[in-house]
C-alpha positions as CSV (number, residue, x, y, z in Angstrom):
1,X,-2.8,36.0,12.9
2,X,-0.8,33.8,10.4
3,X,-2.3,31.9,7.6
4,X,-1.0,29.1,9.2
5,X,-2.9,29.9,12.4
6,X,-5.8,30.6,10.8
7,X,-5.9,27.0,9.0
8,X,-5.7,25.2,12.3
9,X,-8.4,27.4,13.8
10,X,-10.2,26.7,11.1
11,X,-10.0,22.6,11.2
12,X,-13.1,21.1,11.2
13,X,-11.9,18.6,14.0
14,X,-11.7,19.8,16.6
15,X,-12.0,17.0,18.8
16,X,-9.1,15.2,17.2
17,X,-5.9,15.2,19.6
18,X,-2.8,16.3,18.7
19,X,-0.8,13.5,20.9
20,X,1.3,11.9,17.8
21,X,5.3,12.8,18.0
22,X,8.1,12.3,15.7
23,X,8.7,9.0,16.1
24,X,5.1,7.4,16.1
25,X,4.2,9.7,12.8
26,X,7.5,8.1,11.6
27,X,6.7,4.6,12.5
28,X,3.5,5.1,10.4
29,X,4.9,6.0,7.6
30,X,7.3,2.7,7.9
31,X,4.6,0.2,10.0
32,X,2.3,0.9,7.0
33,X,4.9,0.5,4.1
34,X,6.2,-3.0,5.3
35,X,4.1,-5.3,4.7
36,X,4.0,-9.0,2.4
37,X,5.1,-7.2,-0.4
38,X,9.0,-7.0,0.0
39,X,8.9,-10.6,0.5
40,X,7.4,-11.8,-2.6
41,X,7.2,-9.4,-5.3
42,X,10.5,-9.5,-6.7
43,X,9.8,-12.7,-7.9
44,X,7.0,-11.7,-10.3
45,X,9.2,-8.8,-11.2
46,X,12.4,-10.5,-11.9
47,X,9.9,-13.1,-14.2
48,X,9.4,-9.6,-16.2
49,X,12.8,-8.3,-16.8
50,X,14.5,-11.9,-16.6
51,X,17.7,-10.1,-15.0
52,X,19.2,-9.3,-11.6
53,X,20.6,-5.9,-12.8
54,X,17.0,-4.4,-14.4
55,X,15.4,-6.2,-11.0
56,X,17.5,-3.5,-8.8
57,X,15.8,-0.9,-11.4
58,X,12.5,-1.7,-11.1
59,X,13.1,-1.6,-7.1
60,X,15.6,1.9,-7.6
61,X,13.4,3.6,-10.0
62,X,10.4,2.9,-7.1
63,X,12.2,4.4,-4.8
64,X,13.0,7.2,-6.8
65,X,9.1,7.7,-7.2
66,X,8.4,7.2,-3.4
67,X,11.0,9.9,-2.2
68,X,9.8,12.4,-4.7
69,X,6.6,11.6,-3.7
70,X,7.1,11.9,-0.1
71,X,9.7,15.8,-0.8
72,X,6.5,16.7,-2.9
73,X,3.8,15.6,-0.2
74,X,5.7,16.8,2.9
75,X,5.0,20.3,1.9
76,X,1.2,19.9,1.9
77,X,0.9,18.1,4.7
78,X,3.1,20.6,6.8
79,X,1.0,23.2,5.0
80,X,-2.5,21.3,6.0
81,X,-2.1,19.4,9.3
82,X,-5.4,18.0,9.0
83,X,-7.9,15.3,9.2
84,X,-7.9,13.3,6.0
85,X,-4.8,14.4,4.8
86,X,-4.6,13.6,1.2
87,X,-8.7,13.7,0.9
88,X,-7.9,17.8,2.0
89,X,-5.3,18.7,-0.1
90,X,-7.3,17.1,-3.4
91,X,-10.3,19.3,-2.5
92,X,-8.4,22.3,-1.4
93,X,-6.4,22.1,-5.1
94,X,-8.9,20.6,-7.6
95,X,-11.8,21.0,-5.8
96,X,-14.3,19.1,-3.7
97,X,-15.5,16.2,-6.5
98,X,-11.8,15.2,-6.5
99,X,-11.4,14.6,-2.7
100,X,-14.5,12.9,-2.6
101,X,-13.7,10.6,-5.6
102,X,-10.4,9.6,-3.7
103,X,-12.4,9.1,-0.6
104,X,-14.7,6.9,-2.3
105,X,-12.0,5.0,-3.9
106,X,-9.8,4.6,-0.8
107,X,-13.6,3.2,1.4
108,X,-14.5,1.5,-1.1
109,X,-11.2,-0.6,-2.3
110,X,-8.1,1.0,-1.7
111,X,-7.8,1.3,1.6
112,X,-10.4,-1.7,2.4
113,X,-9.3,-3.9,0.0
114,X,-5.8,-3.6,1.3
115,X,-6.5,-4.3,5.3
116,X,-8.6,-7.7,3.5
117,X,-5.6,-8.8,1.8
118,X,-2.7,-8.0,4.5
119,X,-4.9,-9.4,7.0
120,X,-5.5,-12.9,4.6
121,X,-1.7,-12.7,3.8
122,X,-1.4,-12.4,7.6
123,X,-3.1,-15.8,8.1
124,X,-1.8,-17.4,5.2
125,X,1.7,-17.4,7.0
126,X,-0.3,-18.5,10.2
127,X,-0.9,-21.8,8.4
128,X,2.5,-22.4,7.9
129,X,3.0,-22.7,11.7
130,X,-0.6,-23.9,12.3
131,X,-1.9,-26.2,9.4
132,X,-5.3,-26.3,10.6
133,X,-5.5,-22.4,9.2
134,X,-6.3,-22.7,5.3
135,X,-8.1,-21.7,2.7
136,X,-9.2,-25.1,1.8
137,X,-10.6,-25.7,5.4
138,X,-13.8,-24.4,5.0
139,X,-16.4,-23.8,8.2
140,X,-19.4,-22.6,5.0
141,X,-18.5,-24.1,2.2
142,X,-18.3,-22.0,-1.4
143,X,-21.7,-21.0,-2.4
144,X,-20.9,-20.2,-6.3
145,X,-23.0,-18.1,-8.3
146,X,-21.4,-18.0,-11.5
147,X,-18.2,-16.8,-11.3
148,X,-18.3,-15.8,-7.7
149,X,-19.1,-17.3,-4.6
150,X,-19.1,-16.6,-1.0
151,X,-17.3,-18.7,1.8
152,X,-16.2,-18.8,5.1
153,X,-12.7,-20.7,5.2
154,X,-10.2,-20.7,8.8
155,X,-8.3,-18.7,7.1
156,X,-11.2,-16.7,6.2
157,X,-11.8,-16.7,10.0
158,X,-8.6,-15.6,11.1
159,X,-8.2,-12.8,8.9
160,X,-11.6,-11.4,9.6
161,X,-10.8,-11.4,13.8
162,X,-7.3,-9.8,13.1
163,X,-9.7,-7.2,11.3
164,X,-12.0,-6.8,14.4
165,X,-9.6,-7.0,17.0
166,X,-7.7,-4.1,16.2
167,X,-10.7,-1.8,14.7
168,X,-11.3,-2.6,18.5
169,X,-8.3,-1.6,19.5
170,X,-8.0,1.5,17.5
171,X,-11.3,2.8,19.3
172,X,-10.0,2.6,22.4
173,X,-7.7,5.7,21.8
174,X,-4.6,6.7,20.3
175,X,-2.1,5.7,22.2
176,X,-3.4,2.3,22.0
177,X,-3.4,1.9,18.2
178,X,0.2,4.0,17.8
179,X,1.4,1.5,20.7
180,X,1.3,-1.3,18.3
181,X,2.0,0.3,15.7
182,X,5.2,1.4,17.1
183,X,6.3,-2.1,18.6
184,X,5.7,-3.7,15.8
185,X,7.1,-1.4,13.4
186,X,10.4,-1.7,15.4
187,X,10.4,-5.7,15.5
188,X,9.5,-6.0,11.9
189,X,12.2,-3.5,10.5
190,X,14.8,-5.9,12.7
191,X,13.6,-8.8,11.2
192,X,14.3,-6.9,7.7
193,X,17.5,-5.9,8.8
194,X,18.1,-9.6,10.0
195,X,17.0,-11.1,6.4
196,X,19.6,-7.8,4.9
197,X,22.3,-9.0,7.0
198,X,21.8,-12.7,6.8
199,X,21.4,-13.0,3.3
200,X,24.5,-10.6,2.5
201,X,26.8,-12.5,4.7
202,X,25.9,-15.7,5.5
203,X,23.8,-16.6,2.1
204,X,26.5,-14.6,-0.1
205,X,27.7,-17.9,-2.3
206,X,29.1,-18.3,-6.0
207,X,25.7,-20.0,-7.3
208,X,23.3,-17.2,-7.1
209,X,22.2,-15.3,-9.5
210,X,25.3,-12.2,-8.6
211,X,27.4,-14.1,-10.2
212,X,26.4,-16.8,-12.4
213,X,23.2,-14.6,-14.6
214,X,24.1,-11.2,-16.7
215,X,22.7,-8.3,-15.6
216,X,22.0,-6.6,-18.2
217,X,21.1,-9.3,-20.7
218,X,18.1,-11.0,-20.0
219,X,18.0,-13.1,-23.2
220,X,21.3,-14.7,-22.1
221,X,19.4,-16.0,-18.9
222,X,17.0,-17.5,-21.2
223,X,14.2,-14.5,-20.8
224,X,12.1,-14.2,-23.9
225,X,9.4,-10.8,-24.0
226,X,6.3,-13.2,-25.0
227,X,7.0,-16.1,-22.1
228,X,7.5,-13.1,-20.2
229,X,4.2,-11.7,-20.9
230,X,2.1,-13.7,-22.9
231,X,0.7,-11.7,-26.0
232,X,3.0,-9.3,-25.9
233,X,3.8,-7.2,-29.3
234,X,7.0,-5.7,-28.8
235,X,10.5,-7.4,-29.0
236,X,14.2,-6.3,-28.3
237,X,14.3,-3.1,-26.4
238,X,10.9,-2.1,-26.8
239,X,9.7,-5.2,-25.0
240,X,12.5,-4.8,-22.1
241,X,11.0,-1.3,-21.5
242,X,7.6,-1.8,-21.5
243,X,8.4,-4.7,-19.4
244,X,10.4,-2.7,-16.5
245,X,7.6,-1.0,-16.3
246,X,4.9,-3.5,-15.3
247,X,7.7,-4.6,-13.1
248,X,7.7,-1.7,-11.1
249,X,4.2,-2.3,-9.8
250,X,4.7,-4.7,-7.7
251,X,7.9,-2.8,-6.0
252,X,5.6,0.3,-6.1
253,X,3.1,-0.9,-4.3
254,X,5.2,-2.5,-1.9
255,X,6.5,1.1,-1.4
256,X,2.6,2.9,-1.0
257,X,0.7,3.3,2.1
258,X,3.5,6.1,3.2
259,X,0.6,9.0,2.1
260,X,-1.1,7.2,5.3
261,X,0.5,9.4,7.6
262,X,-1.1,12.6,6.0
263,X,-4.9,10.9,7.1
264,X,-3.8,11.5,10.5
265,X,-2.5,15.1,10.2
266,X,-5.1,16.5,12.6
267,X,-3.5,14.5,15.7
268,X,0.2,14.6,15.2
269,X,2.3,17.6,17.4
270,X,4.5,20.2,15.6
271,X,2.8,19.3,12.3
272,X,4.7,21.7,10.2
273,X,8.1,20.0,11.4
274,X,7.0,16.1,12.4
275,X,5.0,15.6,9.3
276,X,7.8,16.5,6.7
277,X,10.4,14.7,9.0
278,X,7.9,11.6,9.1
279,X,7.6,11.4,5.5
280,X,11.3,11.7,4.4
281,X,12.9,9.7,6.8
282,X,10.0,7.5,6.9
283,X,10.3,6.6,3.3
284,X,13.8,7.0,2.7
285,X,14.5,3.7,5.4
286,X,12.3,1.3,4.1
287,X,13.3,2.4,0.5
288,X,16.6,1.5,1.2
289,X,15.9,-1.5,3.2
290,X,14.0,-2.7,0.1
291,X,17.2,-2.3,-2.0
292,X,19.4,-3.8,0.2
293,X,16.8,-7.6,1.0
294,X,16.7,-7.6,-3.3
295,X,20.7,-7.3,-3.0
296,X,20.1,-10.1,-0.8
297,X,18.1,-12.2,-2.9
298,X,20.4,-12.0,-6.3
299,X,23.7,-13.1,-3.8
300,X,21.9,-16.0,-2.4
301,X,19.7,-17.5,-4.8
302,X,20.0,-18.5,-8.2
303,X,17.9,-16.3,-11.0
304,X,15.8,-19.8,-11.8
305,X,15.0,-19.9,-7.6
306,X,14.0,-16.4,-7.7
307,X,11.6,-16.4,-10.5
308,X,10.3,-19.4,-9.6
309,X,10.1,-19.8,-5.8
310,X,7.4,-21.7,-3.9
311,X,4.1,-19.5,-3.9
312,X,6.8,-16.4,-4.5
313,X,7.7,-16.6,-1.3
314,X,11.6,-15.3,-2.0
315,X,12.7,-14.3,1.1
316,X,11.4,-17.6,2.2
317,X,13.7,-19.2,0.0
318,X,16.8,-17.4,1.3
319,X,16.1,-18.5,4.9
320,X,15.6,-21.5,3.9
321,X,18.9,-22.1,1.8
322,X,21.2,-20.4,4.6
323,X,18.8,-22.1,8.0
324,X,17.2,-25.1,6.4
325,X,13.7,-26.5,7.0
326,X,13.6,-24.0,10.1
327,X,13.9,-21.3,7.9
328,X,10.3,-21.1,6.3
329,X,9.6,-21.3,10.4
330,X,11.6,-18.0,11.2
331,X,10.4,-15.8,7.9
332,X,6.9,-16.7,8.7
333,X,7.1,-15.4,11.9
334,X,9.0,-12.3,10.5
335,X,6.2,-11.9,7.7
336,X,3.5,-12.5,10.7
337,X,4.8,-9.3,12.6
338,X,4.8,-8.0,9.4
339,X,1.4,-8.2,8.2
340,X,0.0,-7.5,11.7
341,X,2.0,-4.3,12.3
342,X,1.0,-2.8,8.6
343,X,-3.3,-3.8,8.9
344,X,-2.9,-1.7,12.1
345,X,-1.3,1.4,10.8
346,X,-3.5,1.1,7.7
347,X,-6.8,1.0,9.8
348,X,-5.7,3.2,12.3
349,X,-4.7,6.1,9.6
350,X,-7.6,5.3,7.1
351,X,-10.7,6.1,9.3
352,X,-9.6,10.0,9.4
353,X,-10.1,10.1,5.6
354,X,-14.2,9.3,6.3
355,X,-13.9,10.9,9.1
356,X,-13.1,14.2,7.3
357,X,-15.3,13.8,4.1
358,X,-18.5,13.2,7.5
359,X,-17.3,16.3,8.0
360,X,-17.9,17.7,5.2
361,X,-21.0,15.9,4.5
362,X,-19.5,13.6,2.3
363,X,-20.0,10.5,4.0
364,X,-22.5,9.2,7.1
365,X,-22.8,11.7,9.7
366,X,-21.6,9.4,12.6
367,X,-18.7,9.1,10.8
368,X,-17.8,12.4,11.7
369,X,-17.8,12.4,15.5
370,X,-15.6,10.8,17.9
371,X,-15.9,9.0,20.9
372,X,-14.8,10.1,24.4
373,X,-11.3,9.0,23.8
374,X,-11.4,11.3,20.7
375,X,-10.9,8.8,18.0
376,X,-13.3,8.5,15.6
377,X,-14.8,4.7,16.4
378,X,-17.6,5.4,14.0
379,X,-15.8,5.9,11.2
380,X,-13.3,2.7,12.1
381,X,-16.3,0.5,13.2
382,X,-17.5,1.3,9.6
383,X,-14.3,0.5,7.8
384,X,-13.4,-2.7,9.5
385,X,-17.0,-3.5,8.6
386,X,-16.3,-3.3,4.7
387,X,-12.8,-4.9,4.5
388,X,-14.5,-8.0,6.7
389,X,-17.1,-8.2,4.0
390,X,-14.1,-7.6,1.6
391,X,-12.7,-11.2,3.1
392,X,-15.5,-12.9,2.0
393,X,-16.4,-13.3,-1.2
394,X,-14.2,-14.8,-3.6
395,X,-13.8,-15.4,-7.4
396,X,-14.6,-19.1,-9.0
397,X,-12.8,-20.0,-12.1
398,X,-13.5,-23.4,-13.4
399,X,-11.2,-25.6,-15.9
400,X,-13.2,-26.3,-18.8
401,X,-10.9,-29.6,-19.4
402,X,-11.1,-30.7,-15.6
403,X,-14.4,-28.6,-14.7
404,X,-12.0,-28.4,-11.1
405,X,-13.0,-25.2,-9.2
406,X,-10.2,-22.7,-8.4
407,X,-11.1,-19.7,-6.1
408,X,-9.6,-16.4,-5.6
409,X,-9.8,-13.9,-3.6
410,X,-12.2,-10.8,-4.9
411,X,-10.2,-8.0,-3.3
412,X,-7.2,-9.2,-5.1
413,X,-8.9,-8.8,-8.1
414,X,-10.2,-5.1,-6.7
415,X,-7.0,-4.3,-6.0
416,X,-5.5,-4.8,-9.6
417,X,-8.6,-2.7,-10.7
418,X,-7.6,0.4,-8.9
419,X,-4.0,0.0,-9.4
420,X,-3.7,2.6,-12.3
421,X,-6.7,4.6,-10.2
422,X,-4.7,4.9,-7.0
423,X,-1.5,5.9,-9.0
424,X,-3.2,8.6,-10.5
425,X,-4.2,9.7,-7.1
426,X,-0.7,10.1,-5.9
427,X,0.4,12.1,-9.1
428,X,-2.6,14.6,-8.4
429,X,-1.1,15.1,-4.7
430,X,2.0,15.9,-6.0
431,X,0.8,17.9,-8.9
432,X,-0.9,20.0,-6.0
433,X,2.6,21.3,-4.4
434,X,2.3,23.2,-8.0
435,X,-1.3,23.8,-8.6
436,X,-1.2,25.2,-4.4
437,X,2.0,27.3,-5.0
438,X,-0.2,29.3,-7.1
439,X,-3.8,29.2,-6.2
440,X,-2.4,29.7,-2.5
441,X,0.7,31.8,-2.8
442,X,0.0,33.3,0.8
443,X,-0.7,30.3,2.8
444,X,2.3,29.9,5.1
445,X,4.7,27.0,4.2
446,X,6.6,25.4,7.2
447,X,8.4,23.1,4.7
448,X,9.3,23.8,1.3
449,X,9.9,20.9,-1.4
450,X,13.8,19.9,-1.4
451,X,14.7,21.0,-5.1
452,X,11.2,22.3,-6.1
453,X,10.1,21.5,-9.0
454,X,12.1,19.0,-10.0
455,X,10.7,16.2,-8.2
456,X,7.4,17.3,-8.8
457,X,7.9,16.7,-12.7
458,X,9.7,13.7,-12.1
459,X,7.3,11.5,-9.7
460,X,4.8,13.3,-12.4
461,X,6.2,11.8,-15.5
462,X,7.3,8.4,-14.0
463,X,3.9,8.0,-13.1
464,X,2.3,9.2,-16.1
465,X,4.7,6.3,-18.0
466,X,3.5,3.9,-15.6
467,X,-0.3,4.6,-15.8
468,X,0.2,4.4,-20.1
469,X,2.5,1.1,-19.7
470,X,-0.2,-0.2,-17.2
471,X,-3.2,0.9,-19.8
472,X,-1.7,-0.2,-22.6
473,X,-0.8,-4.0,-21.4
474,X,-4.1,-4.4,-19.5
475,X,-6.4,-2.0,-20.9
476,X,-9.8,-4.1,-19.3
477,X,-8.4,-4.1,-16.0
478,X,-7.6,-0.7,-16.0
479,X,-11.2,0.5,-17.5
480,X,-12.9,-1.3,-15.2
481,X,-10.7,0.6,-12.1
482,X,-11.4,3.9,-13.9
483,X,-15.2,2.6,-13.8
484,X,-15.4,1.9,-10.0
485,X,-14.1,6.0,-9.6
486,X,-16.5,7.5,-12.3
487,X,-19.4,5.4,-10.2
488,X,-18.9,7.9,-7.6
489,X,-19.8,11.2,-9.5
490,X,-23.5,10.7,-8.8
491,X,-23.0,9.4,-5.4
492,X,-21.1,12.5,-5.0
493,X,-23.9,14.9,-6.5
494,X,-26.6,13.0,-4.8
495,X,-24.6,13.1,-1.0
496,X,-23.7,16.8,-2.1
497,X,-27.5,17.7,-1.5
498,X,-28.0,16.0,1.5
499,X,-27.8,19.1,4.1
500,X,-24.7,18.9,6.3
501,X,-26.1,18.4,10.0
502,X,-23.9,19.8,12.8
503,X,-21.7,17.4,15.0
């Protein structure tokens, strides 16, 4: 008996199916990347670095991190086809406190927080094509308690029955989540490609930024480090590093999700060659799609139109200056697709990571069984449960000059929490291709890291930059994210003792 053999004997879900192929572990990885992000981030980003040139940076240097990443975590996941995915290989490398403190952080706002705010973003754009769907249309009005309240808007509404209706789905079996995630998937990379092509053709005109900003100067496009980033210490150089990389978080992010597939290791065919494939190829398209729409964006639109589009909505802003008013029609329905295709693959792939932790007696019991379809509906039923409540409450800020009331949405705020959290998640996966090459020399390796170690170190030290830049610039945002983690120590301890029932 192989290693190998012995691992998948040894899964502790067996009731999981293995009826995922190539393409639908592939369409994952993508479905799950694409989301908002690529269609308004780069204008945040390009407010950071004030220049088209260090704009494609922050968007290459991203990629470069999500390839690595996704050589790095192939291995593993080839290595440990299982439930949970990146929940397993924490435990199996740094022991059982780590994969519980990433399953805690993914339930409780990573993975959560995320369906909430795809699935608001998702009805945000519905309000472009039916007004009626806002988040000033309220059906329970705020109820504030100091700087928070708790509403029910239409948009509200929307967002939380996209969130119900496909947890529904996703408990009715396999094949009916990876269904559509697949169509979807498919329709929302041609409407990329569409924007790609559109915008490099058609939109290509001597007014946009291509041509009339420099590149590599941002001060000669009028960028200064302190309107950049009010506050802000550093000047010259300094400033213009430190910038780059707070503008790689946006483009980052944009990019995560792809360690999704991993959750769902337990029901994909062939694991040791699907899951590797998945990942790379997975990745490697919507990186480059994501390179190719920000081409797109500096030939067609001005530098001023790109930091400063409506709402950030730069994609938007192409369409509209190559179709007119009909335009902001066509990339909502684009970003609609979108959004819907990337809450399913992120609630479908999620659950397995409670799933497994239930069956380790990590989590509730019931979320370690499945139903007669053999999904685990327990486990979803519970997530889509959280990220509704997620949609709920929001934050209050009030103008002291105008005492006007501006809300915001809590898992937003969350979200920016965790950032630096979630990060440092990733770089422990790919710091366990090294950590597992030694503790479990043995173990049989269907796929072995392209160029090993050298993208190990380098997703490792870009990240480690990142998570310093990140610290450093906002240092309360990022204690209270590494707060919300260390809060589940004891929870671990205390669940620890709980004895582990039999499913």
């Amino acid at each position: 008996m192989t290693p190998t053999t012995a691992l998948v004997e040894a899964d502790p879900s067996p009731k999981l199916v293995r009826q995922l192929g190539r393409l639908d572990a592939t369409m994952i990885v993508m479905g799950s990347m694409i989301g908002s992000g690529i269609f308004i981030t780069s204008a945040e980003s390009t407010r950071l670095v004030g220049a088209p040139g260090w704009l494609l940076v922050a968007w290459t240097l991203a990629g470069v991190m999500t390839i690595t990443g996704a050589l790095c975590c192939a291995e593993i996941a080839a290595m440990m086809p299982r439930a949970g995915g990146q929940y397993v290989f924490l435990r199996e490398a740094y022991g059982p406190l780590a994969g519980f403190l990433f399953g805690w952080s993914v339930f409780l706002v990573v993975q959560t927080g995320t369906i909430a705010a795809v699935s608001v973003a998702f009805a945000k754009y519905l309000g472009v094509l039916i007004p009626p769907v806002s988040a000033g249309r309220y059906l329970i009005p705020p109820l504030r308690v100091q700087g928070y309240a708790v509403s029910l808007s239409t948009q509200q509404l929307v967002a939380l029955t996209v969130i119900a209706a496909l947890t529904a789905t996703n408990t009715r079996g396999l094949r009916s989540g990876t269904r559509i995630q697949n169509s979807f998937t498919f329709t929302k990379t041609a409407a990329l490609l569409g924007l790609v092509a559109v915008g490099l053709t058609l939109g290509a005109n001597r007014e946009a930024a291509a041509w009339t900003a420099s590149w590599w100067d941002p001060s000669a496009n009028g960028w200064s480090p302190s309107e950049a980033l009010q506050g802000l210490p550093l000047t010259g150089s300094a400033a213009l590093a430190v910038l780059l990389g707070h503008a790689m978080i946006g483009p980052l992010f944009s990019q995560s999700a792809w360690n999704g597939v991993t959750f769902t290791g337990g029901e994909v065919r062939d694991p040791g060659r699907n899951l590797p494939q998945a990942l790379v190829v997975g990745c490697g398209s919507v990186v480059l799609l994501y390179l190719l729409a920000n081409l797109a964006y500096v030939v067609t639109l001005p530098l001023e139109t790109i930091q400063h589009a409506p709402q950030d909505r730069v994609a938007a802003a192409v369409m509209q200056v190559i179709l007119g008013r009909s335009g902001t029609v066509v990339m909502a329905a684009a970003i609609l697709i979108s959004t819907f295709g990337c809450v399913n693959g992120i609630i479908l792939s999620g659950a397995r990571v409670y799933y497994a932790m239930a069956r380790d007696g990590l989590f509730f019991a019931r979320a370690g069984t499945t139903n007669r379809h053999h999904v685990p509906a327990a486990a979803l039923a519970a997530q889509g449960l959280w990220a509704g409540l997620l949609v709920l409450p929001v934050t209050a800020t009030i103008d002291p000059g105008t005492n006007v009331v501006t809300y915001g949405n809590l898992y937003n705020q969350l979200l920016e929490y965790i950032i630096p959290v979630d990060l440092a998640f990733y770089t422990l996966m790919v710091g366990a291709v090294i950590v597992l090459r030694r503790k479990r020399p043995v173990l049989e390796r269907p796929y072995r890291t392209l160029g090993y170690p050298v993208p190990a170190w380098i997703y490792i030290g870009l990240a480690v930059l990142l998570v310093l830049d990140f610290v450093c610039l906002a240092p309360k945002t990022s204690g209270i994210g590494l707060l919300i983690v260390l809060a589940g120590i004891p929870v671990y301890f205390a669940w620890s003792r709980v004895p582990l029932r039999k499913h």
